[in-house]
Each structure stands twice: as C-alpha cells, then as structure tokens.
Short mmCIF file of the C-alpha atoms (twelve columns), coordinates in Angstrom:
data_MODEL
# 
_entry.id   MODEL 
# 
loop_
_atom_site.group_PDB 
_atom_site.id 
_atom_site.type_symbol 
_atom_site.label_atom_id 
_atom_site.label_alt_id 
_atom_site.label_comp_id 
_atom_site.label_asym_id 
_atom_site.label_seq_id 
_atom_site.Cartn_x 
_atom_site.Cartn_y 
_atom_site.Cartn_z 
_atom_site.pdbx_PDB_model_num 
ATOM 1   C CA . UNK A 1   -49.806 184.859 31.048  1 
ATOM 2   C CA . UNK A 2   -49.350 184.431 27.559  1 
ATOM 3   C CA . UNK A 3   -46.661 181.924 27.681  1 
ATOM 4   C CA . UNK A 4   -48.797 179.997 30.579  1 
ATOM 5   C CA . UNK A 5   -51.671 179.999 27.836  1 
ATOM 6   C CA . UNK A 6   -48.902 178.842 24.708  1 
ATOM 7   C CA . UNK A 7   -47.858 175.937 27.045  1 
ATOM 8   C CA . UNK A 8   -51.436 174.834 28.148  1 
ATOM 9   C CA . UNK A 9   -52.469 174.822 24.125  1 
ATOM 10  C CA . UNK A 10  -49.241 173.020 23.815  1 
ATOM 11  C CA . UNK A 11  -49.858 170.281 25.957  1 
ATOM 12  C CA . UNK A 12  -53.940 170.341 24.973  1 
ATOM 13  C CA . UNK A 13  -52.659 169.993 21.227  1 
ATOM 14  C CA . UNK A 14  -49.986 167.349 22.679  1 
ATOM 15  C CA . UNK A 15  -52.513 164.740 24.570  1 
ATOM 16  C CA . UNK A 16  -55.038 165.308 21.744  1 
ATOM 17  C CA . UNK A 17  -52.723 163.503 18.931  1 
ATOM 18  C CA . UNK A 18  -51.803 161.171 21.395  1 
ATOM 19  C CA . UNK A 19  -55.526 160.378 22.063  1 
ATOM 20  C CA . UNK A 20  -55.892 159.551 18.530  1 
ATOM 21  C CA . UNK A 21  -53.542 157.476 18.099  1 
ATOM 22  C CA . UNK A 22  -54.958 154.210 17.401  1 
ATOM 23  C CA . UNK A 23  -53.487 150.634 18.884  1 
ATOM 24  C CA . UNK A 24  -53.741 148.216 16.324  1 
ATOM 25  C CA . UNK A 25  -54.668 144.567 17.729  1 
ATOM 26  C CA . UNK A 26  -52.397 142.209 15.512  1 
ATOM 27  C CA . UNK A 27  -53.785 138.334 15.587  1 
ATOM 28  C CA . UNK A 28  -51.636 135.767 14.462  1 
ATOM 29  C CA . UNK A 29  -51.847 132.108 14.338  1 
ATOM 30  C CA . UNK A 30  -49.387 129.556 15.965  1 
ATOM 31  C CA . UNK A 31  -47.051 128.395 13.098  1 
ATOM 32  C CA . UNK A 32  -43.463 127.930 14.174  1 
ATOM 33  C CA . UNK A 33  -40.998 129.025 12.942  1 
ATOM 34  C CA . UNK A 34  -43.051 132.071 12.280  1 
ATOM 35  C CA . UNK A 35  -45.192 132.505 14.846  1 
ATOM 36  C CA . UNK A 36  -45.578 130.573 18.435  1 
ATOM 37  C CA . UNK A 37  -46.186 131.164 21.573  1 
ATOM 38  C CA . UNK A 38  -43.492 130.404 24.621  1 
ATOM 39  C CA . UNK A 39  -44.024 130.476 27.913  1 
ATOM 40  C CA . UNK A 40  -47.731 132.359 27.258  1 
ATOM 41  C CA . UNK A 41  -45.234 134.989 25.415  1 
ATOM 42  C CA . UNK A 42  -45.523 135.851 21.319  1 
ATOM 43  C CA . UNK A 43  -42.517 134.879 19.653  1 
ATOM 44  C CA . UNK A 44  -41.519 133.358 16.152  1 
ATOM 45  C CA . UNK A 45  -39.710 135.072 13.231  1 
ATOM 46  C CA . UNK A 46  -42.490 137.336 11.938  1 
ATOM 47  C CA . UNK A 47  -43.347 138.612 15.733  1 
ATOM 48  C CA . UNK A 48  -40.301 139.888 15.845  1 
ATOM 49  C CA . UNK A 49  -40.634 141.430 12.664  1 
ATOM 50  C CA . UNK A 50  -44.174 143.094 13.744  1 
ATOM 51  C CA . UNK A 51  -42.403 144.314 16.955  1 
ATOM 52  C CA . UNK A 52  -39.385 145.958 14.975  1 
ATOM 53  C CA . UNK A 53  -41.534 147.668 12.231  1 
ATOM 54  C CA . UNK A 54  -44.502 149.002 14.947  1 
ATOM 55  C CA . UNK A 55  -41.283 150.594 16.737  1 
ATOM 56  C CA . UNK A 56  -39.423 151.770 13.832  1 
ATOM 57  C CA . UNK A 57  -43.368 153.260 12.695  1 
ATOM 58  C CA . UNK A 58  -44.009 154.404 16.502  1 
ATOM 59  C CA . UNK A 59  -47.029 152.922 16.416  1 
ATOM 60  C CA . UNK A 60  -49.022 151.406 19.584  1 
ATOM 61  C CA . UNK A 61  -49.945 147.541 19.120  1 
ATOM 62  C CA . UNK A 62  -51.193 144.624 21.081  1 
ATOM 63  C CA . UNK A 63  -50.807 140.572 19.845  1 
ATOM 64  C CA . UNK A 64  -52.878 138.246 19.984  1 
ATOM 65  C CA . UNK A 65  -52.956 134.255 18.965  1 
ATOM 66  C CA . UNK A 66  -55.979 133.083 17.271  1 
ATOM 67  C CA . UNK A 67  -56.848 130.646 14.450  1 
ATOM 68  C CA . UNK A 68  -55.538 131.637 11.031  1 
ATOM 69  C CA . UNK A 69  -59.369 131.811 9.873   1 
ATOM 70  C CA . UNK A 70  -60.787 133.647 12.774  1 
ATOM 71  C CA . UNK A 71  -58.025 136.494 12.077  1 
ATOM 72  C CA . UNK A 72  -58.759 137.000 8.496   1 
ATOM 73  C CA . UNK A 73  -62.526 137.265 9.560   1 
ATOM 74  C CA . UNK A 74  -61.658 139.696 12.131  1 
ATOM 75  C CA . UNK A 75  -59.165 141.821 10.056  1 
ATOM 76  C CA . UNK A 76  -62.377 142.154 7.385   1 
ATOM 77  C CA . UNK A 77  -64.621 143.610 10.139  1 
ATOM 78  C CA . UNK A 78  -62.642 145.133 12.218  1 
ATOM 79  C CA . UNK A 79  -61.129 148.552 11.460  1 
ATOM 80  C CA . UNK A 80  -58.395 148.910 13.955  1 
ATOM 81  C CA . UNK A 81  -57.123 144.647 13.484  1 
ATOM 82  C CA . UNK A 82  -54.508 142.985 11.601  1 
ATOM 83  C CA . UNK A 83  -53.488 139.398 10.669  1 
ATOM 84  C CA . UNK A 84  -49.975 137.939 10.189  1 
ATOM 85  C CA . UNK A 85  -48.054 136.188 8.350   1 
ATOM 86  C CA . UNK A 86  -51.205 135.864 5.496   1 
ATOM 87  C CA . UNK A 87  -49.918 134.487 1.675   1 
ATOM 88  C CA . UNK A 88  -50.824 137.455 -0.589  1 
ATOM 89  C CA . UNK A 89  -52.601 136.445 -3.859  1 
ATOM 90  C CA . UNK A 90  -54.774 137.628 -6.280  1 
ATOM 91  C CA . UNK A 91  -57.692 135.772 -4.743  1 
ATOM 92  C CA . UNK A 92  -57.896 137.886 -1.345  1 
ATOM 93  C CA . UNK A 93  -55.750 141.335 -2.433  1 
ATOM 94  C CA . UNK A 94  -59.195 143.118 -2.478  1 
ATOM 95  C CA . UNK A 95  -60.002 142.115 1.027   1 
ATOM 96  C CA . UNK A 96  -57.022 144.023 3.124   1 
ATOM 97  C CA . UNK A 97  -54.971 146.978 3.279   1 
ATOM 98  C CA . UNK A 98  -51.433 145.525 3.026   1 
ATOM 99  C CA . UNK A 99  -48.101 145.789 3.669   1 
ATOM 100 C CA . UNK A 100 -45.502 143.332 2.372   1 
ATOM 101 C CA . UNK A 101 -43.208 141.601 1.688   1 
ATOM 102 C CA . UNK A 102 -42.632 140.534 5.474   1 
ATOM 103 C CA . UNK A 103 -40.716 137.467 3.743   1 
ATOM 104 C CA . UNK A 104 -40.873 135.385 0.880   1 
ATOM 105 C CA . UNK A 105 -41.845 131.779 1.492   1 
ATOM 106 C CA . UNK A 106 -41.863 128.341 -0.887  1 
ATOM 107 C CA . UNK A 107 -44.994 125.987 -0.646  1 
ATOM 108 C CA . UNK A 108 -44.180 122.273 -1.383  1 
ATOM 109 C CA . UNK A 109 -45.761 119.196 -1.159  1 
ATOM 110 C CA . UNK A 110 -44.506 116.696 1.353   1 
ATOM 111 C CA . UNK A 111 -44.947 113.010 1.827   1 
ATOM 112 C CA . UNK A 112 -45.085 110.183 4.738   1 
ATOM 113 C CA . UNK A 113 -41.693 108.603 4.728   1 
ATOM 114 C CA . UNK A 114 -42.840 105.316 3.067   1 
ATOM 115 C CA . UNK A 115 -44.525 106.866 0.100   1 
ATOM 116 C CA . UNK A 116 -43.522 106.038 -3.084  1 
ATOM 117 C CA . UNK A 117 -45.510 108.434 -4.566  1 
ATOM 118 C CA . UNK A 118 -43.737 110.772 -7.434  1 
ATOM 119 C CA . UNK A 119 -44.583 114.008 -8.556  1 
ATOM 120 C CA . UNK A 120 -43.573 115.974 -12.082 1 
ATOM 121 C CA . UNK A 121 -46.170 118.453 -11.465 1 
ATOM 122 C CA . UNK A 122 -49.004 119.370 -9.443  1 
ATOM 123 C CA . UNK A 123 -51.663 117.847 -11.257 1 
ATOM 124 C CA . UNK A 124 -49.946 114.715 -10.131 1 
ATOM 125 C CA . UNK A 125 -51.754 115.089 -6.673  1 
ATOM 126 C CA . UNK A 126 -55.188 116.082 -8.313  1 
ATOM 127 C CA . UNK A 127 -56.824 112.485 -6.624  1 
ATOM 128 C CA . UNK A 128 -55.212 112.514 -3.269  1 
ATOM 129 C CA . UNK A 129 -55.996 114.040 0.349   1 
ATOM 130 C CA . UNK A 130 -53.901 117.300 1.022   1 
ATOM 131 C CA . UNK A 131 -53.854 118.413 4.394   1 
ATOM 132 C CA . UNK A 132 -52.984 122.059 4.812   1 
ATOM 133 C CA . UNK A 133 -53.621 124.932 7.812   1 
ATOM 134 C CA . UNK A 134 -56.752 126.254 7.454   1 
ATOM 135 C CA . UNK A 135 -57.326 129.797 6.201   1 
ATOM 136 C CA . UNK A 136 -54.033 129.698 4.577   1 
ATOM 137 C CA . UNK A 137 -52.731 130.474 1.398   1 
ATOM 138 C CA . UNK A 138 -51.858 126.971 0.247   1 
ATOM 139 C CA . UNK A 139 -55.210 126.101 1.313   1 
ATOM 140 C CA . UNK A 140 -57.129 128.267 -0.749  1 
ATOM 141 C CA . UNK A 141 -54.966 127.999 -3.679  1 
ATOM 142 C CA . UNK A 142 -55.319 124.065 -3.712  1 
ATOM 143 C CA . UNK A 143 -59.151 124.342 -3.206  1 
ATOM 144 C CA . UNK A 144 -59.433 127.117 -6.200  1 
ATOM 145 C CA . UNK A 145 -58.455 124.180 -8.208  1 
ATOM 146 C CA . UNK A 146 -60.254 121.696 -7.352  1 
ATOM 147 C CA . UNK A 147 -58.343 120.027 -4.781  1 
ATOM 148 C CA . UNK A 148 -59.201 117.680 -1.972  1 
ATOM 149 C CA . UNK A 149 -58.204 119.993 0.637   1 
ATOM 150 C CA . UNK A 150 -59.186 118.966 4.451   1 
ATOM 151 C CA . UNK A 151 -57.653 121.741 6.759   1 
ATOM 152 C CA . UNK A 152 -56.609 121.753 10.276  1 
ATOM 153 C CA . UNK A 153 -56.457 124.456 12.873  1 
ATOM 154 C CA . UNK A 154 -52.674 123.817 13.412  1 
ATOM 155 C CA . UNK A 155 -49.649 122.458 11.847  1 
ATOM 156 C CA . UNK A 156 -48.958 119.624 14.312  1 
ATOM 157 C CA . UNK A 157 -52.076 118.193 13.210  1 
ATOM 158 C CA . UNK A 158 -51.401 118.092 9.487   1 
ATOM 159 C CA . UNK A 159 -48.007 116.923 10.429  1 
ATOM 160 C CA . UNK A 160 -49.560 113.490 12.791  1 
ATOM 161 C CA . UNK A 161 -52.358 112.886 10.138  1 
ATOM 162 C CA . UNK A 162 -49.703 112.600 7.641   1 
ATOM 163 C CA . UNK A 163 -47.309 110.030 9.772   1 
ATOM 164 C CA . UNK A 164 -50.915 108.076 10.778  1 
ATOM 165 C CA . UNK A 165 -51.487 108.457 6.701   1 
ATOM 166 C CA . UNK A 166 -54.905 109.724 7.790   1 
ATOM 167 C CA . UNK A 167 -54.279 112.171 4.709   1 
ATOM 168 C CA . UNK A 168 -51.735 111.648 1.560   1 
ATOM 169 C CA . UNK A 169 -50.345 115.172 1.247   1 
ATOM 170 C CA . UNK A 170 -49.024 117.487 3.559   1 
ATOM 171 C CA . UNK A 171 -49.065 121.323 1.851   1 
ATOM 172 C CA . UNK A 172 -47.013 123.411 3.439   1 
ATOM 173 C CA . UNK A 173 -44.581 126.228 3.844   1 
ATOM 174 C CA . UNK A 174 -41.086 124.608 3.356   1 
ATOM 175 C CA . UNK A 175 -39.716 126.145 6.762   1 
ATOM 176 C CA . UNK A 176 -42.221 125.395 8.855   1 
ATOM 177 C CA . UNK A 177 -42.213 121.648 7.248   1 
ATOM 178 C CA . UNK A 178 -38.408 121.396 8.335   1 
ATOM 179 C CA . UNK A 179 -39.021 122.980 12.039  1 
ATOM 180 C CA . UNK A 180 -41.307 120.210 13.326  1 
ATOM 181 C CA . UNK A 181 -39.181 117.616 11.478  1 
ATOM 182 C CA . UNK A 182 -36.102 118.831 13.383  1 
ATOM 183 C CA . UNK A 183 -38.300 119.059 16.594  1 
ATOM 184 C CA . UNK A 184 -39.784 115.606 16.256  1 
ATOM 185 C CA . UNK A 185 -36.054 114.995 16.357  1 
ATOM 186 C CA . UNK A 186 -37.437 111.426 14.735  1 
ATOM 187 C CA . UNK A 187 -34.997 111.612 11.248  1 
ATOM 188 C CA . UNK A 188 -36.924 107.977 10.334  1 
ATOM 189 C CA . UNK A 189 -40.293 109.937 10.703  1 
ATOM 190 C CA . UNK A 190 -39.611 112.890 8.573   1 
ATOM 191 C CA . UNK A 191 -42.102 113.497 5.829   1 
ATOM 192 C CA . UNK A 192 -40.373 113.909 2.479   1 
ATOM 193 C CA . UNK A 193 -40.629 116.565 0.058   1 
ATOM 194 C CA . UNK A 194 -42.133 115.673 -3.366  1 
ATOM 195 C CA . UNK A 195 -42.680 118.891 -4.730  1 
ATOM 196 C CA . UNK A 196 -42.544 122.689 -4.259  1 
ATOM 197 C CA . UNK A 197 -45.580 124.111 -6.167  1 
ATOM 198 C CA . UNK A 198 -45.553 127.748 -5.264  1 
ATOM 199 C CA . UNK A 199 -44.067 130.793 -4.145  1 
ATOM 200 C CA . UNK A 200 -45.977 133.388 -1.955  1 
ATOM 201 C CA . UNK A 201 -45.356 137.182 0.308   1 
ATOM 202 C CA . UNK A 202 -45.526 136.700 3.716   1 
ATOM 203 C CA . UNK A 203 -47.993 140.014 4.688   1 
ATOM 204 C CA . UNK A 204 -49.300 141.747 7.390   1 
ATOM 205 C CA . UNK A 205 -53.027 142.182 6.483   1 
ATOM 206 C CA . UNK A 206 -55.144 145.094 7.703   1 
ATOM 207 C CA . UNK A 207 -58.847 145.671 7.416   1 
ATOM 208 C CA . UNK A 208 -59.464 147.879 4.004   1 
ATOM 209 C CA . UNK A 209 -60.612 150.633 6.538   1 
ATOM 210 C CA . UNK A 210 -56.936 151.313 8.085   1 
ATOM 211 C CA . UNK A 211 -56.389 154.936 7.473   1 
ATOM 212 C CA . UNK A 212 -53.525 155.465 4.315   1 
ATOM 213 C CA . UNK A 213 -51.357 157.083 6.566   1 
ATOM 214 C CA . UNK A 214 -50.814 154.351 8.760   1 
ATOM 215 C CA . UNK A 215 -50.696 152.070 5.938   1 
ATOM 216 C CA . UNK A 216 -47.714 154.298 4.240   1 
ATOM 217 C CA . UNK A 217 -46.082 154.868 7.603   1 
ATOM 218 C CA . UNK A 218 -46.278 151.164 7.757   1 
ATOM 219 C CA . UNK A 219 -44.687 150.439 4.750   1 
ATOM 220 C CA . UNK A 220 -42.364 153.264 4.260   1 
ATOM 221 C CA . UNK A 221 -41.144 151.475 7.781   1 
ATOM 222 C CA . UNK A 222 -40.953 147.957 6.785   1 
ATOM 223 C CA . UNK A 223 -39.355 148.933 3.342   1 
ATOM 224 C CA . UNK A 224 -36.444 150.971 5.245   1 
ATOM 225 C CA . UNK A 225 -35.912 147.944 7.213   1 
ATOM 226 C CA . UNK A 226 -35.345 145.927 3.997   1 
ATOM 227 C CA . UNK A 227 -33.163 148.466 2.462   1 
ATOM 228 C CA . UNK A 228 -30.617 148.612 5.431   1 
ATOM 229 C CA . UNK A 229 -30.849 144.673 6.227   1 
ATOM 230 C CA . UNK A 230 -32.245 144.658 9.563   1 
ATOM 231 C CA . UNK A 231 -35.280 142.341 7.363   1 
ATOM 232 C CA . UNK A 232 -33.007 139.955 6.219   1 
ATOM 233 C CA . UNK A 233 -31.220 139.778 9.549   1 
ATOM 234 C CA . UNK A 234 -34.830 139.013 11.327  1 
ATOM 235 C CA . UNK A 235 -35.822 136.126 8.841   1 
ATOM 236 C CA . UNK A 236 -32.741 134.306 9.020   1 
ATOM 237 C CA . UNK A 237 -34.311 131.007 10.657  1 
ATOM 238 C CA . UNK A 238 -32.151 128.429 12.194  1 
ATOM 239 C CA . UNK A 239 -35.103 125.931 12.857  1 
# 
C-alpha cells in the first residue's frame, strides 16, 4: 500500500510541475535572413536559434509572426511573450527581461544605385529621408537624434521606396540589406552602401515579469551554445 501511495504522490508531484510549466509565445517579425516565413512555416537564422536554445532549456514555446512594433507592445504587457531578434540599447534595456547576444549585427546606410551622395559621418544624412523597419533599433536610434525617420512594416518596402527614390536612405541591418539584393537577383538595382553607423545585439526580449529562473535557464542555455559553437554554426548566413 505504501509503495501504491509513494507512486501516486510521485506522479501527483510529477503532472503538477509539468502543469506549471509555462509556454512562452515568441512573436517575431518577417526580416529575412533572420526571420521569414516559408510555406506558412517559421524559418530564418534566429528561428532556428529560438528552436535550439528552447530545446537545449526544455522549455515549451509557440511562434508567431507579427509586426516588429506590435511584438514589443505585446512583450511589455504580456507576462508569458517574447520578441525576436530586437537591437538592445540603452534606450529600451529597462523595458524587457533579456537574453543576448543571439548575434551581433552592423547597421549601415545604403543608397539607390544612382546616388552620388557621400557620407564621412552620420551627420552627413541629418537633411535626408531614412527609411527603416518600424519598431526597430535603427529606427529609434535615428529618431533619438533627430532624424527624418519614416518606417515601414517590412523590409521589402523600404527596399522599393528606395529604388522608386520615394525616400533617400535606406537604414538597415547589413545582412538583411545583401539578402534582398541577392534575391532581387537585379545586380544594376542594388542599393549601395554609404555608410555603416552602428553596431547592435541581436536579443530575445521578454516581458520584465518572466520569472528569473527562466530568464537564467535561458541564458545559461544560449551562453553554452556559444561556448561550444553550435551559435556560431547557426548564424553563419549564406544569403
């Protein structure tokens, strides 16, 4: 009877941890080579990334796409949602529960094709229109300063306003500036780049609320993964 009993508590003790286990809703928002959606399937280099370190943390997640905007405002009201890739900076560090780096990326400035524009320094683009993804880092860095920012729900956009010359300025990540030149497969259409003006973490940002266990599980996970490789294997892009 009594080992009957130690197996029941067992089990009771078993499904009860389980219960409370908490799935974590990740939103991200489509920016190749990072994040896209294929065939109505998540996929990009820092998906992957989320899958391996939710695994390696055995921690229960979901994915969703949504606008880079809409997942930062989620992720600051709701306790059990993340966003990714976000630029950490000083400006929103007080907002999230993070863990980083997921990957280091360089912001430049790029230009339409025929531009003869020339930049020393970023002050040089203080009077012209900069088009960059809205909610992002570059974004809110540029309009910090006093930019002409006007932001766009998706990189394709930024990319056609800047071969219509509907803006000056295209501010972007420098990967994801050379995957949709490469897929335009147009060489005589690729925007050029005149400057790179920053360098930002790639992070997974959680609402402040995320219990510090999950955050250190989290990041004792993602910093293993750097420390045998399998990071640097995962963000090798070949556009």
């Amino acid at each position: 009877m009594k080992k009957v009993l130690s197996i029941l508590g067992s089990l009771i003790i078993s499904t009860a941890c389980y219960a409370e286990q908490k799935t974590y809703l990740l939103e991200f928002a489509e920016n190749p080579p990072f994040t896209l959606t294929e065939n109505g399937k998540p996929g990009g280099v820092a998906v992957n990334i989320m899958a391996k370190l939710f695994e390696k943390a055995k921690m229960p997640y979901k994915l969703e796409a949504a606008p880079l905007a809409r997942g930062m405002a989620d992720a600051k009201a709701r306790d059990t949602t993340c966003v990714f890739p976000v630029q950490r900076a000083q400006s929103n560090e007080a907002d999230y529960a993070w863990i980083s780096p997921i990957f280091i990326t360089t912001s430049g400035l790029f230009v339409h094709p025929e531009s003869k524009e020339q930049f020393v320094a970023l002050v040089d683009a203080k009077k012209l229109k900069i088009g960059a993804l809205r909610g992002s880092g570059d974004a809110e860095y540029l309009k910090s300063f006093g930019y002409n920012v006007e932001e766009a729900n998706a990189q394709e956009q930024n990319l056609e306003k800047l071969l219509s010359k509907r803006i000056d300025i295209w501010a972007t990540d420098v990967l994801s500036a050379k995957y949709f030149v490469q897929k335009s497969n147009n060489k005589a259409r690729a925007p050029k780049e005149a400057l790179a003006f920053r360098r930002s973490l790639g992070s997974l940002a959680c609402n402040v609320k995320m219990p510090k266990a999950d955050v250190a599980k989290l990041q004792n996970s993602l910093d293993a993964m750097i420390k045998d490789g399998t990071l640097e294997k995962l963000t090798t892009v070949n556009p």
